[in-house]
C-alpha positions in Angstrom: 6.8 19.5 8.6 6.0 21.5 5.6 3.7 20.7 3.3 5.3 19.4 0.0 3.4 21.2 -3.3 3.0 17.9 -5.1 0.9 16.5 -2.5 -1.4 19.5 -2.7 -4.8 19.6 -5.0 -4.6 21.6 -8.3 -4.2 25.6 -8.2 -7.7 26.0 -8.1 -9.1 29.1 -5.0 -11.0 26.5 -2.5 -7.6 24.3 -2.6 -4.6 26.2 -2.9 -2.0 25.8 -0.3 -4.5 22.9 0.9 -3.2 19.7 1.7 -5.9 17.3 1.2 -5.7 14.1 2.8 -8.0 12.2 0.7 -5.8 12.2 -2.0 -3.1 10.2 0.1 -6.6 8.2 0.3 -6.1 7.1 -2.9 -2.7 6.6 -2.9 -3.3 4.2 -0.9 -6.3 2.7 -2.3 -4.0 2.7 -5.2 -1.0 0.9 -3.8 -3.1 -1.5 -2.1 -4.7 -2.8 -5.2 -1.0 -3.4 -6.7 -0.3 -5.4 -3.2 -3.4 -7.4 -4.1 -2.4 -7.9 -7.7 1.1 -9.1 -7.3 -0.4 -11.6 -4.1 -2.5 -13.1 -6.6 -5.7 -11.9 -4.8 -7.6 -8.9 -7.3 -6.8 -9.8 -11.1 -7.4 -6.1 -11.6 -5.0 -4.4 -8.9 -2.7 -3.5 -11.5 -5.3 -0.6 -12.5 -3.6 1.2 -9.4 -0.6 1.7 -11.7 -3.1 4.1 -13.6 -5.0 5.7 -10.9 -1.1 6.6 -10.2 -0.7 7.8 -13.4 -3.5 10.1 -13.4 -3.1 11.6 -9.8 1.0 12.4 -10.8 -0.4 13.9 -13.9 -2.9 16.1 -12.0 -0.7 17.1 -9.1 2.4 17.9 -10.9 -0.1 20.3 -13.6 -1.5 22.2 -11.1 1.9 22.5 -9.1 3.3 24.1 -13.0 0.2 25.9 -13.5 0.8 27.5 -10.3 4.2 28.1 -10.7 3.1 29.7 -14.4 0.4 32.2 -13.1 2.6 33.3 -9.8 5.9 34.1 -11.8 5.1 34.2 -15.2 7.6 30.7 -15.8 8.4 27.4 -15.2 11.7 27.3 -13.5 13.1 23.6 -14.9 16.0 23.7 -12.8 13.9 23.7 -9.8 11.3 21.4 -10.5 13.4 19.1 -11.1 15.4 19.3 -8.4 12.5 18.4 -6.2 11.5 15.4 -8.0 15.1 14.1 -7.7 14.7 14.9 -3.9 11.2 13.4 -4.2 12.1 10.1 -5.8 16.1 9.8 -6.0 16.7 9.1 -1.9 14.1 5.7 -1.4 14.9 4.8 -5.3 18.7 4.8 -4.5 18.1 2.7 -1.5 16.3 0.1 -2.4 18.7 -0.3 -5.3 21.6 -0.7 -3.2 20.3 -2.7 -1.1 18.3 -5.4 -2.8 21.0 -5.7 -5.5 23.5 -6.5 -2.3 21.0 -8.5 -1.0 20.4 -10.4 -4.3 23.8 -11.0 -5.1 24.9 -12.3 -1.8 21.1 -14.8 -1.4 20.2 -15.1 -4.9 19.7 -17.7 -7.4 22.7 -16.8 -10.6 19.9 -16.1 -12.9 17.8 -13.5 -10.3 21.8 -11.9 -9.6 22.3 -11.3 -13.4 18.9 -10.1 -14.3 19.4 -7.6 -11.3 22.7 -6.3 -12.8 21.4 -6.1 -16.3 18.3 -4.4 -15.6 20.2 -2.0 -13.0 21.2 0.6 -15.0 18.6 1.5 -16.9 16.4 2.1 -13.9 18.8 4.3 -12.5 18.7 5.8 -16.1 14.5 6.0 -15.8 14.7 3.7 -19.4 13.8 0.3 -17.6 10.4 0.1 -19.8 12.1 0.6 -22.8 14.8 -1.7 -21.2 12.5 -4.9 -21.1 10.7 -3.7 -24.0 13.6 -4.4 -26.3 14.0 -7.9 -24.7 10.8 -8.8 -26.3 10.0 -10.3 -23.2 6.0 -10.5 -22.5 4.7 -8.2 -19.6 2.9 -10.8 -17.7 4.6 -13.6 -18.3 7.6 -11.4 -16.9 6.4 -10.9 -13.4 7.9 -13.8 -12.1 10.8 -14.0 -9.6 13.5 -13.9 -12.5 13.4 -9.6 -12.1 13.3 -7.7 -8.8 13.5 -4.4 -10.7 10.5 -5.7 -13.3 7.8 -3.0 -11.4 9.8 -0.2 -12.1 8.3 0.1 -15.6 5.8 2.7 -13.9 8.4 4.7 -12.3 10.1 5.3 -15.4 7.3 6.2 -17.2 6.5 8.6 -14.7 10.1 10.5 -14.8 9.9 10.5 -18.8 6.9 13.0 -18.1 8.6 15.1 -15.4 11.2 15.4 -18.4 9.1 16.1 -21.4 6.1 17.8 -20.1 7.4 20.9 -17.7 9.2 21.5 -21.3 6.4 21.8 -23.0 4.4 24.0 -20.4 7.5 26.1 -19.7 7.5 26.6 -23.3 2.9 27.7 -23.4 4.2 30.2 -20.1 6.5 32.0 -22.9 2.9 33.3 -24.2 1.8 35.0 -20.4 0.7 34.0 -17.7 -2.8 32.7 -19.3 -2.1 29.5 -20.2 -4.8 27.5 -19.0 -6.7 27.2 -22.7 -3.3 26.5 -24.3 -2.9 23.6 -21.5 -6.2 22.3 -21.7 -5.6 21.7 -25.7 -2.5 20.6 -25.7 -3.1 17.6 -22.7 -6.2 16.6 -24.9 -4.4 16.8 -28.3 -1.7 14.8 -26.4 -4.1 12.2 -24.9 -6.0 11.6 -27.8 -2.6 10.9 -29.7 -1.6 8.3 -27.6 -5.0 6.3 -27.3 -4.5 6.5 -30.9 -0.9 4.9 -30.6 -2.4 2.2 -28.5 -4.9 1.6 -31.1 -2.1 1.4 -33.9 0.6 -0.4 -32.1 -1.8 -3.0 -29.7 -0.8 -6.8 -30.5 -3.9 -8.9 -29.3 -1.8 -11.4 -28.9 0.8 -9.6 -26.2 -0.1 -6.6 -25.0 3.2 -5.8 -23.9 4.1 -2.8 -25.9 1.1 -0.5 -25.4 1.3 -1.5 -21.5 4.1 -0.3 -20.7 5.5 1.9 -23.7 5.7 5.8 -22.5 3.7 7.0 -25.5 0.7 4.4 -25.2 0.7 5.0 -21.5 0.8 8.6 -21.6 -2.9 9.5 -21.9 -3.8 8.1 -18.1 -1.1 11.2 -16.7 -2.2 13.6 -19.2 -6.4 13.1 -18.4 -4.7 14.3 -14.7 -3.5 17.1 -16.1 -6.2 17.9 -17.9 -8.1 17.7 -14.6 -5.7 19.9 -13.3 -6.7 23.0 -15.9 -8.2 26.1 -15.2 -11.2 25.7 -17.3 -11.7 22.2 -15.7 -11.4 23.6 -12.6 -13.5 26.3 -12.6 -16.1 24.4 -14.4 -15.9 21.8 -11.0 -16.0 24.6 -8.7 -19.5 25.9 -10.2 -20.6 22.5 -10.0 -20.0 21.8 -6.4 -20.9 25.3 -5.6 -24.7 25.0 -7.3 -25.3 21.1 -6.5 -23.5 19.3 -4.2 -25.6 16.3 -4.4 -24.7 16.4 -8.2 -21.2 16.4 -7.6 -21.7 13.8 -5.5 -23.1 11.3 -7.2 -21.1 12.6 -10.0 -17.8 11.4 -7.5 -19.9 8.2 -6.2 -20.5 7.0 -9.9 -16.8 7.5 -11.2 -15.5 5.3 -7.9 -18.4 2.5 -8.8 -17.0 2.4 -12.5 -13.3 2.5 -11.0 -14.5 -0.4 -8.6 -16.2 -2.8 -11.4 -12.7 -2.5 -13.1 -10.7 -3.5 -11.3 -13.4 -6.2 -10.3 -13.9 -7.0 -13.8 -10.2 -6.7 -15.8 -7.2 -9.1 -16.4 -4.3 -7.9 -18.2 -4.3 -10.9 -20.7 -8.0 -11.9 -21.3 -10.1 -8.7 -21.2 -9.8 -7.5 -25.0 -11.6 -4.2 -24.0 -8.7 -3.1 -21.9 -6.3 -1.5 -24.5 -8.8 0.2 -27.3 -10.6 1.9 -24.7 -11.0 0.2 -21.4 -7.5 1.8 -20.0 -8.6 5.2 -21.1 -12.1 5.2 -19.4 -10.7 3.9 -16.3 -7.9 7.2 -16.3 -11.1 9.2 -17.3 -13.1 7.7 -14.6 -9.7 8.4 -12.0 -9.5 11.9 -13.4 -13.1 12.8 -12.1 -12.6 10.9 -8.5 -9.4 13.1 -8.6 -11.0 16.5 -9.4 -14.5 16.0 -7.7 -12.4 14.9 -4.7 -10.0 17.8 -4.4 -13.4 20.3 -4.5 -15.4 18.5 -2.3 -13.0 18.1 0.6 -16.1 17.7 3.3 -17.8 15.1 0.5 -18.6 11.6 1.4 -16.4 10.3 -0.4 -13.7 12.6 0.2 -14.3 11.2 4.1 -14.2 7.4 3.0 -11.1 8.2 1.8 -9.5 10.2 4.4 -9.9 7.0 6.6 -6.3 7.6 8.6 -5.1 3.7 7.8 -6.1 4.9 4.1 -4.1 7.7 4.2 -0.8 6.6 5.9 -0.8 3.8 3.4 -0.8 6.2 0.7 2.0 8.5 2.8 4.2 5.3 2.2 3.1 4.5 -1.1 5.9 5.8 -3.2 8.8 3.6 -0.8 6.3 0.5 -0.5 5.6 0.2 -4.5 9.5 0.5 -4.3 10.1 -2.3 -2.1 7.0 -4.6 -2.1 7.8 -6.4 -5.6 11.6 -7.5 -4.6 10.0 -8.9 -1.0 7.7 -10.9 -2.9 10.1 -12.1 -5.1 12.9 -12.5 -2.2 10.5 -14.1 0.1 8.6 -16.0 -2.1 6.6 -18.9 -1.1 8.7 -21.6 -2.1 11.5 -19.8 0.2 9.4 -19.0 3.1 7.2 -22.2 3.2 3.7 -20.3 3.5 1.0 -20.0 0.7 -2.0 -17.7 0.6 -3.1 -14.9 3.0 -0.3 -16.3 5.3 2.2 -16.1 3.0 0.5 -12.1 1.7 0.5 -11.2 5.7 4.1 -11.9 5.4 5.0 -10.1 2.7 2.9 -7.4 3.4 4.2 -7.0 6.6 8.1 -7.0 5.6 6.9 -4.7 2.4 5.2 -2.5 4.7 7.8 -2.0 7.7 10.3 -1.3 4.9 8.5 1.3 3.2 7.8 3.2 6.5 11.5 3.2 7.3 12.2 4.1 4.2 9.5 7.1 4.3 10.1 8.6 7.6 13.9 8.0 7.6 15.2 8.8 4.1 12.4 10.2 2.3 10.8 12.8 4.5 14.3 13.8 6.0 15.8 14.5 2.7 12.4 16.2 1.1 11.5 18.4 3.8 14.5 19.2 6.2 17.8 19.0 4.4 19.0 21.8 3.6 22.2 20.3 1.8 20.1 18.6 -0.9 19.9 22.1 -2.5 21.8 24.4 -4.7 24.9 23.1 -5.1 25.2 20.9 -2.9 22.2 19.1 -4.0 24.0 18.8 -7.1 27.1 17.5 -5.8 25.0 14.8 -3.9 23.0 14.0 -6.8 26.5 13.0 -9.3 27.8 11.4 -6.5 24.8 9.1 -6.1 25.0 8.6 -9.9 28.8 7.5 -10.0 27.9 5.1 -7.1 24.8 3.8 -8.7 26.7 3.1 -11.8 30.3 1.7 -10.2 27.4 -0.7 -8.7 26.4 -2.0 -11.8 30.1 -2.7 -12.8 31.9 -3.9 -10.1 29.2 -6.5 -8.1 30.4 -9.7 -9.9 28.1 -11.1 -11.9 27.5 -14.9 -11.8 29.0 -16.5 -15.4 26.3 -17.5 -17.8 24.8 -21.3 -17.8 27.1 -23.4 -19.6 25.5 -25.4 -22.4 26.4 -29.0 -22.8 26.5 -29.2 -26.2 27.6 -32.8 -26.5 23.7 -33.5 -25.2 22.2 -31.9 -28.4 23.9 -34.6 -30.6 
């Protein structure tokens, strides 16, 4: 199987071409906090979202970055391309099938949610989606929305849009872009702490948690990590103290730890005018420490193989864990507490790997119809079905109101 460049560390010397299997490690730390948050067992699981965030933001910089100082460009056409053959296949899956399965087992309310909320995942706009619905973000996660998680992925495609752009348009200056980068992901991160500061309601959070530009800075501290100077300034670290990059790696993963301990998406105030950003900061220098310290201690920890295959499946099972929770709920299964998290776990978990190693993998490494052309043919035709979906699975008519009752 080859080795797919996102899953690769930065395009620094010690790394390049390198796959490094502690950062699966914390994908699947990452994923596994999220499972824990949505169980109701770590208040602060949803940080995984973030340490998300910044790991996208790092590994797509570097995989640009690369691209910029081998050919001089950023060819849009075919990065894009491989994130539709990255994320499209398990996306378009579990969208077929758990509407299906929704609309056939479902309550009316779950079925027309579903339907409603449908089309602007497949158009990557689902955050602005419940946004507009002025709809709280934790008192959403309940088992009204199966498609309610996909927030993240949408803010995680609006970058794949916005920023190659921008760096496509910094290669137009040579092949030395790393200063411009640097700059411009700081300029950019600092903008959008500022957002949250500006736009943050104490009262709901909502709009700063899940609005692209408030969320932004967690994926652009990754790709500031991802930089030449960074770089380079991590190599001489590791090269003239170890020990110092280790306890450097060691203290970022304590503060990451106490966080997710220590938050709550409601109650801890800190969170939004700074708490977010120091925990991306603190990811951002796991992240880079990591991907230079390969041999490091914690660079082992993480490497832990049950670690790492969780995080090879942790793109299909973020996919599919929130619709089995909400599908298999407790009040539909009967169990409650770690029996009822076994079982969802389980089902999320033998899902995900079927989806990984059947569609995913299959489709990102080894066909070679998902290109050229015929990738593009594929892709439109997934569209038009994704969208005939949406419009001709019947939706269940609204609740009627008995209006004689309100006299």
């Amino acid at each position: 199987m080859r080795t797919d460049p996102s899953t690769t560390a930065g395009a620094s010397s010690p790394t390049r071409g390198r796959h490094l299997s502690a950062l699966d490690g914390l994908r699947g730390v990452a994923i596994i906090g999220v499972l824990l948050f949505h169980t109701g067992h770590l208040d602060g699981g949803f940080l995984g979202v973030d340490l998300f965030f910044v790991l996208s933001g790092f590994l797509i910089t570097g995989l640009l970055i690369r691209e910029i100082e081998t050919t001089g460009r950023v060819s849009l056409i075919a990065f894009w391309g491989r994130r539709l053959r990255r994320l499209l296949p398990a996306l378009a899956l579990m969208l077929v099938a758990v509407t299906l399965l929704v609309r056939a087992a479902g309550p009316p309310a779950l079925v027309r949610s579903t339907l409603a909320d449908g089309p602007w995942v497949q158009a990557n706009l689902v955050n602005w989606h419940l946004l507009a619905e002025s709809a709280g973000y934790w008192d959403r996660f309940g088992g009204d929305r199966v498609f309610g998680h996909l927030w993240s992925i949408a803010v995680e495609e609006q970058f794949y849009l916005l920023w190659p752009l921008l760096l496509a348009l910094a290669a137009l200056r040579g092949t030395r872009t790393g200063t411009p980068v640097a700059v411009l992901a700081t300029a950019l991160a600092a903008a959008s702490l500022l957002a949250t500061a500006l736009l943050l309601d104490p009262a709901d959070p909502t709009r700063v948690y899940t609005g692209t530009d408030t969320r932004a800075f967690s994926l652009l501290l990754g790709a500031l990590a991802a930089t030449p100077a960074v770089r380079q300034r991590t190599a001489r670290l590791v090269e003239r103290s170890a020990g110092t990059a280790t306890a450097a790696t060691a203290g970022a993963a304590a503060v990451i730890v106490a966080l997710w301990l220590l938050a709550d998406g409601t109650a801890s105030s800190w969170l939004y005018p700074g708490g977010l950003f120091a925990h991306a900061l603190a990811c951002a220098v796991v992240i880079v420490l990591t991907a230079h310290s390969p041999q490091g201690p914690v660079a082992r920890v993480l490497s832990w193989e049950p670690l790492r295959w969780t995080g090879l499946i942790s793109y299909s099972l973020y996919l599919w864990h929130w619709p089995v929770i909400v599908l298999l709920s407790p009040e539909a299964t009967g169990l409650t507490g770690w029996w009822w998290t076994c079982a969802v776990v389980a089902v999320s978990v033998a899902l995900a790997a079927a989806s990984t190693f059947l569609v995913e993998n299959p489709i990102r490494f080894r066909a070679g119809w998902a290109t050229g052309r015929r990738g593009a043919a594929a892709f439109a035709a997934v569209m038009v079905a994704l969208a005939v979906l949406w419009t001709a699975v019947p939706a269940p008519p609204p609740p009627s109101v008995d209006v004689g009752a309100l006299d």
